[in-house]
N, C-alpha and C positions, 0 to 999 in steps of 0.2 A: 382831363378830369383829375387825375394823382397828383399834375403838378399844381392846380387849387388846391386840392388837399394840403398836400407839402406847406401850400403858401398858409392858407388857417391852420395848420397845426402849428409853423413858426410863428407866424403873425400873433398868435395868444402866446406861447410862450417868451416871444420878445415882447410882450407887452406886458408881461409880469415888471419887464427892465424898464419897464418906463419911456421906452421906444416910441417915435409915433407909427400909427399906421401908415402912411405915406415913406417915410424911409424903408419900411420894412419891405410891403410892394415892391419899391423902386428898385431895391439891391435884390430879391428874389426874381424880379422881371428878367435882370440883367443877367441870374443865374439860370437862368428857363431859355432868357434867350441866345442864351452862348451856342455856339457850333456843337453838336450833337451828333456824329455818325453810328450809325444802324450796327449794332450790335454784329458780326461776325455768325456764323452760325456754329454752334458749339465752343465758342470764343469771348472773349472779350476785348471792349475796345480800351478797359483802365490798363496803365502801363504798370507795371513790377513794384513801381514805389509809391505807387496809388494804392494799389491791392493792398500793399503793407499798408498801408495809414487805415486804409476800409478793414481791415483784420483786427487795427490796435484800439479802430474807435470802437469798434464794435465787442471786444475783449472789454472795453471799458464802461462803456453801458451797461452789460450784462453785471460786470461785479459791482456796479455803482446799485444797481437794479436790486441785484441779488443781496448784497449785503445789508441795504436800508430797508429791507423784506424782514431781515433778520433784529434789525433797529427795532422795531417795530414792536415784537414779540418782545425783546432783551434789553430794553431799557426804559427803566422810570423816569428818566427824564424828560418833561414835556416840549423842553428846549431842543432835544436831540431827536424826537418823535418827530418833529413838525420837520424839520431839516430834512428828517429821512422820510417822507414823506413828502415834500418838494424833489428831491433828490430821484424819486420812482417817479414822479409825471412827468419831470422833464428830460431825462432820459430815455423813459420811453416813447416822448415824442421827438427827442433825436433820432433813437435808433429806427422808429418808423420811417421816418423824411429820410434817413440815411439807405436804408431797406432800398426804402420804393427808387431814390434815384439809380442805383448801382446796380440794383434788377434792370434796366430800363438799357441798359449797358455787357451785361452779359452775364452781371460779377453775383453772386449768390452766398456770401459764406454764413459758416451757421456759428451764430452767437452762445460763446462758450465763455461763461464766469471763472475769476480768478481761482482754481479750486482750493491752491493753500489759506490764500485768503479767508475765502469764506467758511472755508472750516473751521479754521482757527478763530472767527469771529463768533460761530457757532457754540464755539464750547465757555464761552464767558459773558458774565450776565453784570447786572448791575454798573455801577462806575467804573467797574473794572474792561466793560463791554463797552463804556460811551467814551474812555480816554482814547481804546483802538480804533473805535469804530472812526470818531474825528479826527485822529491824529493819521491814522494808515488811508480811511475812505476819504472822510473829509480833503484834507488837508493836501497828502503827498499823491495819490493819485489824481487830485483834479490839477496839481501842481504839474504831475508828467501829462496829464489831459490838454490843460494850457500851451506847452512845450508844442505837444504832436499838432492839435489843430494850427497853431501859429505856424510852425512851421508847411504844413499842407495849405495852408491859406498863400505863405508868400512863393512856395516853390514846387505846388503841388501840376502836374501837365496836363490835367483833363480840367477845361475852364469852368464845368457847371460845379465838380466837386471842390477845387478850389472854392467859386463863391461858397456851394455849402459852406464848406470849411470856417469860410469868414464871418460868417452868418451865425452861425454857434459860437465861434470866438467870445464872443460879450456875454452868454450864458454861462461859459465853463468860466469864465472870468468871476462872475457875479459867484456861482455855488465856491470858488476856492476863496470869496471875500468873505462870505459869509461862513464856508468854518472855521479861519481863519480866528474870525470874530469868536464863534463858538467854542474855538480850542481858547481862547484869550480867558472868556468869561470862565470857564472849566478850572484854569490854572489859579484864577484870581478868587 
């Protein structure tokens, strides 16, 4: 039943990209049906440099989360509103999909927002709030977001988190093109 879940909460989110539903399925199946052993008791079956990647996605969700919370509130821009408001549903439905697999595994950690970040984001408003907000959220955290899942994708040890991995790849792709775009329009 959660791993349906998983599947429609990717399955819409990749279909934001233009994705068909049939590749989405197909690569999620393959992710569902990788070898899976039974959690350990009081343990876990993700290895040391898995758990790092589960700690840094999930670091990154939260401040992506947390910061376009604050977009939200702290900027007039309708351009940088929408972004950051794309930015909160599809992160929160990473970090779900991401939750549910890794619970299912042993692994539990509790998602904690960048806190210099989002202070510092905090205290500035107007243009002044939308250059950081795209330039440090936008931009250079989905740019190390890019990095870490690429990397967990080609060299991660546990097969289901791998696919995850690869399966959001084309997301975090899409949000660093698009502010990418929106730091462009910003400067010009």
């Amino acid at each position: 039943m959660k791993i349906r879940y998983s599947l429609q909460v990717m399955t819409g989110a990749l279909a934001v990209l233009g994705m068909s539903a049939a590749s989405i399925d197909a690569a999620w199946a393959q992710a569902s049906d990788a070898p899976a052993s039974a959690a350990p008791a009081g343990g876990t079956t993700l290895s040391p440099a898995d758990q790092q990647f589960v700690l840094e996605a999930s670091k990154s969700d939260s401040t992506e989360i947390a910061a376009s919370r604050i977009a939200l509130k702290n900027s007039n821009d309708p351009h940088v509103r929408k972004f950051a408001q794309q930015m909160i549903t599809d992160h929160t439905k990473l970090s779900h999909a991401m939750a549910e697999l890794v619970a299912k595994k042993g692994f539990k950690p509790t998602p904690s927002a960048d806190s210099a970040l989002v202070g510092k984001l905090q205290t500035l408003k107007g243009t002044e709030f939308d250059q950081a907000y795209v330039e440090q959220v936008g931009v250079e955290a989905h740019q190390r977001a890019v990095d870490l899942f690429q990397q967990e994708s080609e060299s991660g040890t546990d097969a289901q988190l791998k696919a995850a991995a690869a399966n959001a790849l084309p997301i975090i792709k899409h949000h660093l093109e698009m502010a990418q775009q929106l730091a462009g329009t910003m400067k010009g």
